[in-house]
C-alpha positions as CSV (number, residue, x, y, z in Angstrom):
1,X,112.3,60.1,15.1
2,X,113.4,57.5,12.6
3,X,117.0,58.3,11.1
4,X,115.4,57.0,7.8
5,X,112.7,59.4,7.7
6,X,114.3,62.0,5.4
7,X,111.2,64.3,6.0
8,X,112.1,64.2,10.1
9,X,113.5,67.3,11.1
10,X,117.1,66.4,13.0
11,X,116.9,65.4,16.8
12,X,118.2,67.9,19.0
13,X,118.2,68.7,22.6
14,X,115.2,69.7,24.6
15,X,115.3,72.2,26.9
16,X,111.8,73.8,28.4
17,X,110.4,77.0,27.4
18,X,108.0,79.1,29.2
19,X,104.4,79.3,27.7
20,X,104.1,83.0,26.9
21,X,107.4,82.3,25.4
22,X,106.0,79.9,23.0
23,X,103.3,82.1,22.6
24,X,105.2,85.2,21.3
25,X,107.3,82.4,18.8
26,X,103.6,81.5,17.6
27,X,103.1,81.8,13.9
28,X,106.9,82.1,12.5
29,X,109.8,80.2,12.2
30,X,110.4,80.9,16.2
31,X,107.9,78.3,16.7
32,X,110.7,75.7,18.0
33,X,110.1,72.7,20.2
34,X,113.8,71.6,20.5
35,X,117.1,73.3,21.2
36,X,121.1,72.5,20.5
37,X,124.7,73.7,20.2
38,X,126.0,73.7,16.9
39,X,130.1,72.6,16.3
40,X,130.3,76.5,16.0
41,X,129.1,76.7,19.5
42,X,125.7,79.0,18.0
43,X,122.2,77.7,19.6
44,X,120.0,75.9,17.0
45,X,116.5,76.6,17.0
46,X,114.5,73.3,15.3
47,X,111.0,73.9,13.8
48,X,108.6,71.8,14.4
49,X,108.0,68.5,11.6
50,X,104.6,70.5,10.8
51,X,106.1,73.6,10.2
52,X,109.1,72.4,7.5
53,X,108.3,69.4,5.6
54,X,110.0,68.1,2.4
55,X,108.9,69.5,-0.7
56,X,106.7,66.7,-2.5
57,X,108.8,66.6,-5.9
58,X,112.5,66.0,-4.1
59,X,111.3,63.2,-1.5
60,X,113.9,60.4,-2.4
61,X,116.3,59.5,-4.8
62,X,116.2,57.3,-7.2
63,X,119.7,55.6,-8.4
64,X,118.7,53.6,-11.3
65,X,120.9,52.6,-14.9
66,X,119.2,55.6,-16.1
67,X,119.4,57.9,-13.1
68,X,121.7,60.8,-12.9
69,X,125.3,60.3,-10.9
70,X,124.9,63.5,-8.9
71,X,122.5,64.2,-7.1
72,X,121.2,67.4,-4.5
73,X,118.4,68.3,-1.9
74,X,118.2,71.3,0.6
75,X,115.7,71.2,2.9
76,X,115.2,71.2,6.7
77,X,116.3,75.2,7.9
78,X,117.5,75.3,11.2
79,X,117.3,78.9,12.9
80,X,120.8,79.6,14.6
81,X,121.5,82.0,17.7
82,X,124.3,83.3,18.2
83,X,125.9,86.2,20.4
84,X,126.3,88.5,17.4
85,X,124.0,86.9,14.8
86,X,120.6,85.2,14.0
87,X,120.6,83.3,10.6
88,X,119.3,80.3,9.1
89,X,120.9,77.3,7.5
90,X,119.5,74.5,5.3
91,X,120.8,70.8,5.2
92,X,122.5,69.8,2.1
93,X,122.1,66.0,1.1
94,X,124.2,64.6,-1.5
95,X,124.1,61.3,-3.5
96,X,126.3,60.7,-5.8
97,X,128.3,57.6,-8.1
98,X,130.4,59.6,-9.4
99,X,134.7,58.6,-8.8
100,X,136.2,61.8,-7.6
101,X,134.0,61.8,-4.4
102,X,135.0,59.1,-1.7
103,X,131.3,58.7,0.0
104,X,128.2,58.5,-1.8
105,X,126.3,60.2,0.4
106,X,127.3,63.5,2.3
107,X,124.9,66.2,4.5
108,X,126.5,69.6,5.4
109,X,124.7,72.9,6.0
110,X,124.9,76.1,4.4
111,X,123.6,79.3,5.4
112,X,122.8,82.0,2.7
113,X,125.9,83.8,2.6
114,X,127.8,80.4,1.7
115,X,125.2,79.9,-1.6
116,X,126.6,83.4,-2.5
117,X,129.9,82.8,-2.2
118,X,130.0,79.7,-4.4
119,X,127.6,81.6,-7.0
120,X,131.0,84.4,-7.4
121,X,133.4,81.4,-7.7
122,X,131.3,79.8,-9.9
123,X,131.6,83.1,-12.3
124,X,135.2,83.5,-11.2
125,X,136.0,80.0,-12.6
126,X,133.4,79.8,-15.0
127,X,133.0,83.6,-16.7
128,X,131.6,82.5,-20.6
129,X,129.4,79.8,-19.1
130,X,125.8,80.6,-17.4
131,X,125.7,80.4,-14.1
132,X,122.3,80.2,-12.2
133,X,121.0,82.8,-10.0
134,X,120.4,82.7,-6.4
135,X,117.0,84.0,-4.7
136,X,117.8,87.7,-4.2
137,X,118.1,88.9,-0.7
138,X,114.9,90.2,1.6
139,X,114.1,93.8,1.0
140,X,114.0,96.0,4.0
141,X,110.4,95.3,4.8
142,X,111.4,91.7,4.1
143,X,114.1,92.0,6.5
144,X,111.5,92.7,9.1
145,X,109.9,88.9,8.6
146,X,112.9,86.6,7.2
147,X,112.5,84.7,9.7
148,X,108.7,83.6,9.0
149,X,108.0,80.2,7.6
150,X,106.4,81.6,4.1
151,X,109.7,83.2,3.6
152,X,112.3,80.6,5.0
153,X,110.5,78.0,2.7
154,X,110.0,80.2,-0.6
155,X,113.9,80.5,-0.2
156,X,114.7,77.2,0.4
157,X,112.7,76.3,-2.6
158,X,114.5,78.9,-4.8
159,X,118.1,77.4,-3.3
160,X,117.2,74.3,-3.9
161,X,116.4,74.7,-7.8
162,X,119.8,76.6,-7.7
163,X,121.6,74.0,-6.5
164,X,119.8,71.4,-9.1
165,X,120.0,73.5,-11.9
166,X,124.4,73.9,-11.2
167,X,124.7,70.0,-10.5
168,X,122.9,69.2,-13.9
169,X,125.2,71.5,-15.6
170,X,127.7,69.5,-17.4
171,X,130.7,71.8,-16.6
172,X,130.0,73.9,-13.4
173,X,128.9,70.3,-11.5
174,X,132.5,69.7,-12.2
175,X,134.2,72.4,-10.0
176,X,136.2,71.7,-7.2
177,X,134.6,74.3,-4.5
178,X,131.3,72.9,-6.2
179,X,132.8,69.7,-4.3
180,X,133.8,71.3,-0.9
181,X,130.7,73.2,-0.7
182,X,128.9,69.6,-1.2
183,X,131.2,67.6,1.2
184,X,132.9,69.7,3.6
185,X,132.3,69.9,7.2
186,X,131.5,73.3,8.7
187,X,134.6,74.2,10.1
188,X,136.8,72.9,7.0
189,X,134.6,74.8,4.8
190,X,134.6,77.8,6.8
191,X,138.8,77.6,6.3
192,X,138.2,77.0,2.5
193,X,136.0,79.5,2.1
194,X,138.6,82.1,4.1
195,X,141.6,80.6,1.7
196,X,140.5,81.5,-1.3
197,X,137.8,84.5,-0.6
198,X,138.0,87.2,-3.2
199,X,138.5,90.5,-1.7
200,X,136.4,93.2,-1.4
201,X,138.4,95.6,-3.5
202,X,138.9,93.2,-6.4
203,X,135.3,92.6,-6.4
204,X,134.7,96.6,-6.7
205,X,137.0,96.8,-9.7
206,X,135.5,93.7,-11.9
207,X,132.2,95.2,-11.4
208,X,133.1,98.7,-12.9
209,X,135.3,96.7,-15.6
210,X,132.2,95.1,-16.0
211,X,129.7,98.2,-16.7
212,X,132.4,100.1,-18.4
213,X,133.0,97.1,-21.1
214,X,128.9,97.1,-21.3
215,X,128.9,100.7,-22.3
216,X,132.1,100.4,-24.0
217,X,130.8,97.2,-26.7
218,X,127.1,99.0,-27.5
219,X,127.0,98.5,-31.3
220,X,130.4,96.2,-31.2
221,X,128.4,93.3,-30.1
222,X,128.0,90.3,-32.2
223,X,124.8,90.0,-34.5
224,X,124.6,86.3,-32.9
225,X,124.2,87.4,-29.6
226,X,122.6,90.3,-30.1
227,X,119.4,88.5,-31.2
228,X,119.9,86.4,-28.2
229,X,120.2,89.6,-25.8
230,X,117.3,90.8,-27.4
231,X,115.2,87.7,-27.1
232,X,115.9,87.1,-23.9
233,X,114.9,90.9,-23.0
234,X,111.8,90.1,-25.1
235,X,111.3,87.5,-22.7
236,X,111.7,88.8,-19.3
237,X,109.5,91.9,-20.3
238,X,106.5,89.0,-20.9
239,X,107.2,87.1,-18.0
240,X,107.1,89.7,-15.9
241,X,103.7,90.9,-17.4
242,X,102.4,87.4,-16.5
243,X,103.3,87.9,-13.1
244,X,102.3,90.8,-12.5
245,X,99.0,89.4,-14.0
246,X,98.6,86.7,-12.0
247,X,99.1,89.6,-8.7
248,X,95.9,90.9,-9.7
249,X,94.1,88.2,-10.3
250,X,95.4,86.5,-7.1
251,X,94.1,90.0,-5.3
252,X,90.9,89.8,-7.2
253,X,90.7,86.2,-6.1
254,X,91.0,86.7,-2.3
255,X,87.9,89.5,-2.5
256,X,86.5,87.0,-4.0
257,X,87.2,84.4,-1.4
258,X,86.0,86.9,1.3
259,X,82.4,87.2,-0.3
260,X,82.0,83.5,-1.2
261,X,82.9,82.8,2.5
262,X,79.8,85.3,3.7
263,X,77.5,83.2,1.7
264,X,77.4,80.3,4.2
265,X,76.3,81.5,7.0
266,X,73.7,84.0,5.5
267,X,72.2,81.1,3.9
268,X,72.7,78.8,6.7
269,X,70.7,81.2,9.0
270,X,68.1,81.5,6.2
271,X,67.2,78.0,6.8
272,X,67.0,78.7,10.4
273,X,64.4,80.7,10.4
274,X,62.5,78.6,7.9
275,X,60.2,75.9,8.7
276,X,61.5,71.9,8.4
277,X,60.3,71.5,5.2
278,X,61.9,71.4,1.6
279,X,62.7,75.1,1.5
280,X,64.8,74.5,4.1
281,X,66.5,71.3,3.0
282,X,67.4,73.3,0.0
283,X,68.9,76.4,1.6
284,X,71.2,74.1,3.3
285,X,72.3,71.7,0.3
286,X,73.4,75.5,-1.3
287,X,75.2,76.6,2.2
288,X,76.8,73.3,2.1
289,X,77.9,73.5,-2.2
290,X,78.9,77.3,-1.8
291,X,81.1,75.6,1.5
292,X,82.3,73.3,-0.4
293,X,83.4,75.5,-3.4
294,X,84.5,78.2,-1.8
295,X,87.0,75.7,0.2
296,X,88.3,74.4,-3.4
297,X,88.8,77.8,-4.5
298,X,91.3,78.5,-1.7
299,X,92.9,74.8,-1.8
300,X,93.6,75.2,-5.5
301,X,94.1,78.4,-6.2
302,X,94.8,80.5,-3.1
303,X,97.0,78.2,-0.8
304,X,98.8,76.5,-4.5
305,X,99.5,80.4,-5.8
306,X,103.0,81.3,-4.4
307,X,104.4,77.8,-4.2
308,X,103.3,76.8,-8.0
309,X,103.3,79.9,-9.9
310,X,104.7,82.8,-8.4
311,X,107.8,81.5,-6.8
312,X,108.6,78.9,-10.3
313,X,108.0,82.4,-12.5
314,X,110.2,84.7,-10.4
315,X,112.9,82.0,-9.9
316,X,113.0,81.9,-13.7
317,X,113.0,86.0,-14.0
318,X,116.2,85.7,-12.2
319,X,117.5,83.1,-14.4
320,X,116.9,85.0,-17.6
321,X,118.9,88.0,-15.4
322,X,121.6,85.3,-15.5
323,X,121.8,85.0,-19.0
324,X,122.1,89.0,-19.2
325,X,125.0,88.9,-17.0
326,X,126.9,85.8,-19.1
327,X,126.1,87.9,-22.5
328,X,127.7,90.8,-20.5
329,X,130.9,89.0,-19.4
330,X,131.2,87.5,-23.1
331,X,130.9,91.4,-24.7
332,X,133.2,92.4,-22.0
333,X,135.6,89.6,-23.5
334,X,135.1,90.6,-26.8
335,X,135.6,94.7,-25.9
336,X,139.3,93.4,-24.4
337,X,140.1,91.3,-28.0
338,X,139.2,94.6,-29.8
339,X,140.8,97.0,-27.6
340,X,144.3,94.9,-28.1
341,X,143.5,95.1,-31.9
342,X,143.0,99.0,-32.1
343,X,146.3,99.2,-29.8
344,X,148.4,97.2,-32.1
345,X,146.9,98.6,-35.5
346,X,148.3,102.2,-33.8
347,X,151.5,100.5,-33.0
348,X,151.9,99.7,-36.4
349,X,150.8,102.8,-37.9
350,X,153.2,104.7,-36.2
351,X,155.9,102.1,-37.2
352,X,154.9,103.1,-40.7
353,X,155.1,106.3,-40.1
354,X,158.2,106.2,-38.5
355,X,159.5,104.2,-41.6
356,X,158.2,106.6,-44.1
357,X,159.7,109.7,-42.4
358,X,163.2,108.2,-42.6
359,X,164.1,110.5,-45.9
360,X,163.2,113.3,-44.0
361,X,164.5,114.1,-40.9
362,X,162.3,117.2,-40.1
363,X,159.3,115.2,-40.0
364,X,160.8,112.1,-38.2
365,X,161.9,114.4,-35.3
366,X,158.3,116.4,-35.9
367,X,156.6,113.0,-35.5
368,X,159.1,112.4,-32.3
369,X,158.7,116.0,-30.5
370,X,161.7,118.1,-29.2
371,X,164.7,115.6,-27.4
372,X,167.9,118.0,-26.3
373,X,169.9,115.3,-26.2
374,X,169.5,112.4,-29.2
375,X,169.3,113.8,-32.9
376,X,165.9,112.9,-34.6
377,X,167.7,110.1,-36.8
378,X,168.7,108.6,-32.8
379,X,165.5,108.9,-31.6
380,X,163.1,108.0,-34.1
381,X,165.6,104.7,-33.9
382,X,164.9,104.0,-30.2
383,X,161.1,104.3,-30.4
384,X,161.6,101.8,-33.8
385,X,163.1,99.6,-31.4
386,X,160.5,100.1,-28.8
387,X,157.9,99.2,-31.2
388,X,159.9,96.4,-32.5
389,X,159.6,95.0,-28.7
390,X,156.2,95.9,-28.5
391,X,154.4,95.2,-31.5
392,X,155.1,91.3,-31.3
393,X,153.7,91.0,-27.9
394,X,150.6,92.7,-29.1
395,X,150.0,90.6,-31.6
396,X,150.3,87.5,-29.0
397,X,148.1,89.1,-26.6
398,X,145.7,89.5,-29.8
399,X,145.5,86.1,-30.6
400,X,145.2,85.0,-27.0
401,X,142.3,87.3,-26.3
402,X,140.7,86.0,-29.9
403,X,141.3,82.5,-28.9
404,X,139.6,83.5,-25.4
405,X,136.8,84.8,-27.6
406,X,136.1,81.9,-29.7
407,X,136.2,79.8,-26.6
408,X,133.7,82.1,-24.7
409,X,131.5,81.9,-28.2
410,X,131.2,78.0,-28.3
411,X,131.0,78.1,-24.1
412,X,127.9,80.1,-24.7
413,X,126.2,78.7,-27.4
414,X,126.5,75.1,-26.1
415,X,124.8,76.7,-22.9
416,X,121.7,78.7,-24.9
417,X,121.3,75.6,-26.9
418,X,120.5,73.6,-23.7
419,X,118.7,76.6,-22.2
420,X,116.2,76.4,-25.0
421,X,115.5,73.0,-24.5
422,X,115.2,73.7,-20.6
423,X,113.2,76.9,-20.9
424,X,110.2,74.9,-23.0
425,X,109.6,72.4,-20.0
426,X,110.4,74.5,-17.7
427,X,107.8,77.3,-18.8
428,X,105.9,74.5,-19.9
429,X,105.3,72.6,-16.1
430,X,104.7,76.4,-14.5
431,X,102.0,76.9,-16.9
432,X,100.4,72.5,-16.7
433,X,100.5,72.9,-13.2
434,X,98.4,76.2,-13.0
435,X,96.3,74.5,-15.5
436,X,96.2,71.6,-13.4
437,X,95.4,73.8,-10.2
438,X,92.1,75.3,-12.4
439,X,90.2,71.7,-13.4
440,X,90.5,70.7,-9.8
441,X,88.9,73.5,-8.6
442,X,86.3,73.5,-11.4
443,X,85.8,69.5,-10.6
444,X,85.5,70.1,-7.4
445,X,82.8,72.9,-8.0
446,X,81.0,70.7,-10.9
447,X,80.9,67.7,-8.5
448,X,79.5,69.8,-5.7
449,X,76.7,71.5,-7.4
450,X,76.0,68.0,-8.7
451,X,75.8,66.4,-5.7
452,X,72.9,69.5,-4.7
453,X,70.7,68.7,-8.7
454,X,71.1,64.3,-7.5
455,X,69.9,65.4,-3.9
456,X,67.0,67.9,-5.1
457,X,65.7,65.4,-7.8
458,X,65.8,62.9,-5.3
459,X,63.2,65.1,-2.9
460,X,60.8,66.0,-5.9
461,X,60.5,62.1,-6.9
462,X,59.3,60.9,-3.9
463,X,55.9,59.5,-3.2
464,X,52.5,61.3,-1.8
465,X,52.3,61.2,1.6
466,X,55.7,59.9,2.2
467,X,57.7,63.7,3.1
468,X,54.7,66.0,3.2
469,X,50.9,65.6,4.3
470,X,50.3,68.0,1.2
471,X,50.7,67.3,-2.7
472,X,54.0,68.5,-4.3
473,X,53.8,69.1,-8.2
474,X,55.9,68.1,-10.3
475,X,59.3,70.2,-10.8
476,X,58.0,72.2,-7.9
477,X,59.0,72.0,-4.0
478,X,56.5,73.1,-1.3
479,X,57.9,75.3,1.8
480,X,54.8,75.3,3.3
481,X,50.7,74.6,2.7
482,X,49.4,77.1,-0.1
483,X,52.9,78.3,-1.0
484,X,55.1,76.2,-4.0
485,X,58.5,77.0,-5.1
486,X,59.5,76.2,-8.6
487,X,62.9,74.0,-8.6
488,X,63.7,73.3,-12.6
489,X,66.2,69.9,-12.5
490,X,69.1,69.7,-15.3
491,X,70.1,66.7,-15.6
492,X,74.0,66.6,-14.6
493,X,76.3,66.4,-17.5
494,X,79.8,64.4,-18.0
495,X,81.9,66.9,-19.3
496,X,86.1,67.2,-19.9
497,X,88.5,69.5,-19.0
498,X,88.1,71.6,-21.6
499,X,84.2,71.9,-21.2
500,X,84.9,73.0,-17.1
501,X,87.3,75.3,-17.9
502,X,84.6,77.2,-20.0
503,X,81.8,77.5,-17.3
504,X,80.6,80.2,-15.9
505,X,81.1,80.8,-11.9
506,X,78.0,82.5,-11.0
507,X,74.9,80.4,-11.7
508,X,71.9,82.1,-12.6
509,X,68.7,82.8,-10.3
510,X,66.2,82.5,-13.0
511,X,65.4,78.7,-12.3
512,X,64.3,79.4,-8.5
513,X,61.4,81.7,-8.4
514,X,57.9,81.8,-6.4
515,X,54.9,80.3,-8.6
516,X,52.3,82.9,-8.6
């Protein structure tokens, strides 16, 4: 293959396979024609060009004045054996002007786990800003087929809308394991990644400082983001309605599909057994229009359903989970800034109190408790001193965590601004292309059953004598001597989009009846 063809899968080694071999592989991801060592020393498995092609809407870049200076594409997974473990990784292609990176072009690969791992330090570094989700992992009956080319492409769509959504963010595109993730090679990154992994136990404890923070900030949040929580909750409750709208009408769709495709050959056979006459000619100009429309139906709204609606709408589900998560770490700052507050308010109550019992030296060492050894007067000095000591560094750590807060407040504003902007077209080209996906199946249809009215009308204007030995009446077909089917003609209309999307799909039988 050309090395400029960016939707060639990468050259690797052949090395012959049996035939029931390739046979068993048949249907899945297995269905490899080439084999190689990685640098890692694990065997590559290469799919075939026809089984993992580019997505349409990321073939090429485009580097003009106006062009962005960063760049990303995954595509083209590679199925890796090795002793211990089968996995897939995706080729990462970078093009960038930007100064801080010494190519302008880079390709890696990443296998899941490594999208993972730069989602945490993304949060790590970035806790008040939103970071994009990644496509969950396979469910256990999932796990059973991850390796089958529906799934490996759904998930290397959802990675790559990950990766583009990060790299047009104006402040995580900026990190620097954003950039060895991007330009490191395998075994580099795989050091990296070791360097600076966040252990297991540290990630336990910031998820239950996480939920406890949640629980602890109900009714301390602020009214600001509240509305925003709420909206967004608002949100995912509809969108998840519309998918699991568009399931049953997909369901309903395919029984539909099954039934339309019986049509033909009932018909077809009907013709069969009828003589070579005009009956006949008609039966098969409806097989051939029901063929033809039943193949639209699954072209535009079968075989487009997963890649164009339901992938797009649960990719943006797991964004809005996203935005949960940054509200959450923002309310867990906020909890910490109030927590510090309550703890230095006490401090300085008890300094008052302290202060206020120094007439009486009952209640100072009542305040204090029991101490053998120091007076009350002595002690209800030390802890004065104590709180002296203390008291100031609350009030640092106070304005530290406010300052924290304030910053995490603009962080996320400036974030749900731009997601507001984002979430219109974003919503809005899920919803066009569905759209889209409906007028060319009803074109399709309209065009079909027009092409059977221009055919028909053709056949019932012809001349005496010149398709039949008998006279046909006009508006009427004749199947055979003494017998005349009535065939009424509309003349086919121009109509919009707008006009197809409000036609019926079943026509009605009334118009094709004996004559008596």
């Amino acid at each position: 293959m050309a090395d400029g063809d960016d939707s060639a899968v990468l050259e690797v080694a052949s090395e012959c396979k049996s035939e029931s071999s390739r046979n068993e592989s048949r249907g899945s991801i297995t269905e490899i024609s080439n084999y190689s060592t990685s640098l890692e020393g694990s065997v590559i498995a290469s799919p075939s060009v026809e089984s993992f092609s580019l997505l349409p809407e990321n073939n090429g870049f485009d580097f003009s004045l106006d062009s962005k200076d960063l760049q990303v594409r995954v595509d083209n997974p590679q199925k890796h054996l090795d002793p211990f473990e089968t996995y897939i990784s995706f080729r990462i292609t970078t093009k960038t002007t930007r100064e801080e990176f010494s190519e302008k072009e880079y390709v890696v690969r990443r296998r899941y786990s490594d999208f993972i791992w730069l989602r945490q330090k993304l949060v790590e570094d970035h806790p008040t800003h939103l970071v994009p989700a990644i496509p969950a992992k396979h469910t256990l009956l999932g796990q059973l087929d991850r390796y089958s080319r529906d799934f490996v492409i759904c998930r290397m769509t959802m990675l790559n809308r990950y990766m583009n959504r990060v790299v047009n963010h104006p402040i995580l595109s900026c990190n620097a394991n954003l950039k060895t993730f991007l330009t490191a090679k395998s075994t580099e990154f795989s050091s990296h990644r070791k360097a600076v992994n966040t252990s297991l136990l540290n990630r336990m404890s910031d998820s239950l400082q996480n939920l406890t923070t949640i629980y602890a900030s109900r009714g301390q949040r602020n009214h600001e983001f509240e509305a925003v929580n709420d909206h967004v909750t608002t949100l995912s409750d509809k969108l998840l309605a519309v998918k699991q709208c568009g399931q049953r009408i997909y369901k309903e769709r395919k029984e539909f599909q099954m039934e339309s495709t019986l049509m033909q050959p009932i018909l077809m056979r009907w013709a069969s057994s009828e003589a070579p006459t005009e009956m006949n000619k008609v039966l098969l100009s409806v097989a051939s229009a029901i063929d033809a429309c039943t193949s639209a139906h699954r072209r535009n709204l079968l075989d487009t359903f997963n890649a164009d609606f339901q992938q797009p709408l649960t990719e943006y589900l797991m964004y809005v989970d996203a935005i949960k998560e940054a509200l959450a770490r923002r309310d867990s700052i906020q909890v910490e800034y109030e927590a510090t507050v309550d703890k230095m308010a006490k401090k300085r109550g008890e300094k008052d109190n302290l202060m206020g019992g120094a007439e009486g030296g009952a209640g100072g060492s009542g305040f204090l408790g029991f101490n053998l050894w120091k007076s009350g007067t002595e002690a209800r000095e030390d802890r004065l001193e104590k709180l002296g000591t203390s008291i100031p560094k609350l009030v640092k750590q106070a304005e530290l965590n406010q300052d924290k807060l304030e910053i995490a407040n603009e962080n996320l504003r400036s974030d749900l601004h731009r997601w507001r902007f984002e979430k219109k077209e974003d919503l809005k080209k899920i919803l066009l292309k569905m759209a889209d996906n409906h007028v060319k199946y009803y074109q399709e249809c309209l065009s079909a059953w027009e092409r059977l009215a221009g055919s028909s009308t053709a056949s019932s204007h012809l001349a005496p004598g010149t398709a039949s030995s008998h006279h046909v009446a006009p508006g009427s077909c004749s199947s055979a001597p003494g017998h005349q089917v009535s065939f009424n003609m509309v003349e086919p209309r121009k109509v919009d989009s707008a006009t197809v999307m409000d036609m019926p799909l079943v026509a009605s039988t009334d118009d094709l009846s004996p004559v008596s």
